[in-house]
BAFI-3210 file (N, C-alpha, C; in Angstrom, 3 decimals, decimal comma, padded with zeros to 6 digits):
// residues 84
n [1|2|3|4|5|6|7|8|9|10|11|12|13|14|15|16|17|18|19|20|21|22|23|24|25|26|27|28|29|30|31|32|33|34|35|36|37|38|39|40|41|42|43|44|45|46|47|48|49|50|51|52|53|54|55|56|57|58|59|60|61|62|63|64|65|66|67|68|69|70|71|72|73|74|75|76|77|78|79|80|81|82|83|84]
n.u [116,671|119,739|121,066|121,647|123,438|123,695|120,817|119,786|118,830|117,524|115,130|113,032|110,390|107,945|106,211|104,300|103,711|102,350|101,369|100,782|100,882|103,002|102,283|100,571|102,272|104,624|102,996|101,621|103,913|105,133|104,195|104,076|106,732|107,442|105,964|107,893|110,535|113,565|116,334|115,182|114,364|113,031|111,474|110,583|108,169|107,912|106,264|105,839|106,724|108,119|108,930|112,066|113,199|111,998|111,720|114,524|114,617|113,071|113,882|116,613|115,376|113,828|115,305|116,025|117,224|118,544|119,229|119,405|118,551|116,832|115,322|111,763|112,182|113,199|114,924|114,712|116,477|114,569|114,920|117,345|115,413|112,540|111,913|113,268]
n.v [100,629|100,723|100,056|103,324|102,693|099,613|098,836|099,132|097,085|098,316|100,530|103,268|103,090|101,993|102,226|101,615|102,887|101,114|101,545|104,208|107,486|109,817|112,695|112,208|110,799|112,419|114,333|112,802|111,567|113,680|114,482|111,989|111,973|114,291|113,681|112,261|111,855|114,157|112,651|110,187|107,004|106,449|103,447|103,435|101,959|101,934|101,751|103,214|104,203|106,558|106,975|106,173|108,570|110,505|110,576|111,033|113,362|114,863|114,611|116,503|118,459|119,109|118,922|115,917|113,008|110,849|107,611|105,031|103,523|101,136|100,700|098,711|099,746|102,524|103,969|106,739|109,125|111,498|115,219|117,502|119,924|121,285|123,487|124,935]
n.w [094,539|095,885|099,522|101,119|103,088|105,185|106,094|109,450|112,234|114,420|115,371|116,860|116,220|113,879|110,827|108,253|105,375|103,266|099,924|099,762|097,843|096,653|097,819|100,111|101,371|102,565|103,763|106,061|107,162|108,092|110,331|112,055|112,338|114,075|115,721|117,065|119,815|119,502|117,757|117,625|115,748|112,863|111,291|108,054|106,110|102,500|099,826|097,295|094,271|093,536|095,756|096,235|095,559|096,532|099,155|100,374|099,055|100,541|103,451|103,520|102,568|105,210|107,175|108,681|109,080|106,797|107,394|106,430|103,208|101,556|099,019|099,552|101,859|104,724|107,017|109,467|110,917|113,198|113,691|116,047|116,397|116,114|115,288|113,014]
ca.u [117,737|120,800|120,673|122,764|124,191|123,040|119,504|119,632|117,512|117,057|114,570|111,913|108,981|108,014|105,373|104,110|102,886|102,191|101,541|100,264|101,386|103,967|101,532|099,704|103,008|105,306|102,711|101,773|105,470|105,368|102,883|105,106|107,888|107,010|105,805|109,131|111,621|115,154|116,959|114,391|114,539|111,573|111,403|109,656|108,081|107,050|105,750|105,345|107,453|108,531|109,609|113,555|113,640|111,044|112,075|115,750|114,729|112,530|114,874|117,400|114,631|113,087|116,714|115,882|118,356|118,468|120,175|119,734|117,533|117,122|113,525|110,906|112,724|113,945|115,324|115,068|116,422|114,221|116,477|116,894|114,834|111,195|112,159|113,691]
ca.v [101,517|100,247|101,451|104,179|101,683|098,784|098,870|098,788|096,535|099,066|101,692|103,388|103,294|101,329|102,706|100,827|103,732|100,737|102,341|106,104|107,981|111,405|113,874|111,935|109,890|112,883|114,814|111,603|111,000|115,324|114,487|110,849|112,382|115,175|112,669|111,682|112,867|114,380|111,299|109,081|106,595|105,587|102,254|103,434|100,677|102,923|100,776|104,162|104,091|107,517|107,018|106,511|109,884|111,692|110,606|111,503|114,977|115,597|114,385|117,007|119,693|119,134|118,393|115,194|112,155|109,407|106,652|103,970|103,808|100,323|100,863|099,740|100,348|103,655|104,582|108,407|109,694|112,698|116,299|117,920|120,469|121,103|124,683|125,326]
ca.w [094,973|096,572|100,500|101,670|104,335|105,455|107,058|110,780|113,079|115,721|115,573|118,106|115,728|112,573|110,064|106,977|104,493|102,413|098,667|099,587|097,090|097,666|098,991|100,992|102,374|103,332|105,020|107,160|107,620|109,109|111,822|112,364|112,726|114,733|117,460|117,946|120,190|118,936|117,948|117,736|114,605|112,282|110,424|107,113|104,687|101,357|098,242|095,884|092,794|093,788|097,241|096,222|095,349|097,170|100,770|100,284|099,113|102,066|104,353|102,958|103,040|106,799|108,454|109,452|108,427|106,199|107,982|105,540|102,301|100,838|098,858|100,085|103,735|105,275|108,388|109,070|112,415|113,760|114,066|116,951|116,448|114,499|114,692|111,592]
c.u [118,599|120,987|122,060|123,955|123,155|122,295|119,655|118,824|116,758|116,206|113,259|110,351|109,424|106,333|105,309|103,323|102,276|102,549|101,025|101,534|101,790|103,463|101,220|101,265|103,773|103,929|101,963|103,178|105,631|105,294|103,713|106,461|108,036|106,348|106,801|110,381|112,608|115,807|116,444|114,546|112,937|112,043|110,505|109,434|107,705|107,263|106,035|106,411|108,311|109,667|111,408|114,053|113,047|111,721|113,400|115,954|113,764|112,807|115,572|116,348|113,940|114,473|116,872|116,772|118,102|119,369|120,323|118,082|117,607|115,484|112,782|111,247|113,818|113,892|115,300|114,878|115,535|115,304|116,044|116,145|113,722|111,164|112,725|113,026]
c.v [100,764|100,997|102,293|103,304|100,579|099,142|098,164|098,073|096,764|100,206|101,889|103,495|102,620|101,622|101,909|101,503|102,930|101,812|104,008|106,992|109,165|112,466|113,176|111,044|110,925|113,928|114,013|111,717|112,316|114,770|113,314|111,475|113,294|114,520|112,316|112,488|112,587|113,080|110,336|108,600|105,730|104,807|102,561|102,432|101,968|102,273|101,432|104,545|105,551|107,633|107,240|107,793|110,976|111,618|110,936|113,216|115,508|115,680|115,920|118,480|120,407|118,956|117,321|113,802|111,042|108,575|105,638|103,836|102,412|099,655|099,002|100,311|101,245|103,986|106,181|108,749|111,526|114,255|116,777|118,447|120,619|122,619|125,722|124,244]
c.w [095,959|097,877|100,455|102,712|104,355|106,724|108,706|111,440|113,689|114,835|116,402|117,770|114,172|112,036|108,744|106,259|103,845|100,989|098,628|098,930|097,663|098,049|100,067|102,190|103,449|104,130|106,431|107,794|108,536|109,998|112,720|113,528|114,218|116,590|118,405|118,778|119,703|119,274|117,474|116,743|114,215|111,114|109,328|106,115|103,513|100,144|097,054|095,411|093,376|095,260|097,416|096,044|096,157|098,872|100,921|100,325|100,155|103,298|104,388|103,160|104,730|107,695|109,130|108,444|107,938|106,614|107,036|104,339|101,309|100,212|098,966|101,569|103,882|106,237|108,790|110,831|112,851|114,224|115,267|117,532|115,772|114,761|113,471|110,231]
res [x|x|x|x|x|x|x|x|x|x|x|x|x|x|x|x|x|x|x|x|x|x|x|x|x|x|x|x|x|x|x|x|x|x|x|x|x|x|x|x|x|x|x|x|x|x|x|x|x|x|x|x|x|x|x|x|x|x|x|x|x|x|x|x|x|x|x|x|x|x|x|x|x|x|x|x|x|x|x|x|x|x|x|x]
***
């Protein structure tokens, strides 16, 4: 997959799902996320065949942002809130 932008250098956390497949990655990635404060940016590695599509649409479902998506590396800024 071609990224959304070009992959940033900066971020406040870097995670290497390696190959865990799409259950097991996005509800890791919850708990991840959820650590971080509003703003915060995570460096995701994700190996699994699926990932170009799956982490885009969970982005899009949880409110939390895809900054740059260039498989296997994704950036995903934390939303303000984990209330909605």
């Amino acid at each position: 997959m071609s990224g959304l932008w070009p992959v940033p250098q900066i971020a406040d956390v870097d995670w290497d799902a390696g190959d865990l497949a799409c259950g097991d990655l996005v509800l890791t990635l919850r708990g991840r996320m959820e650590a971080l404060r509003p703003g915060q940016v995570l460096r995701l590695v994700a190996l699994d065949a699926g990932a170009p599509a799956d982490l885009p649409a969970w982005c899009r479902l949880t409110g939390h942002t895809l900054l740059a998506a260039d498989h296997p590396v994704y950036l995903i800024r934390r939303k303000e809130s984990l209330a909605s």
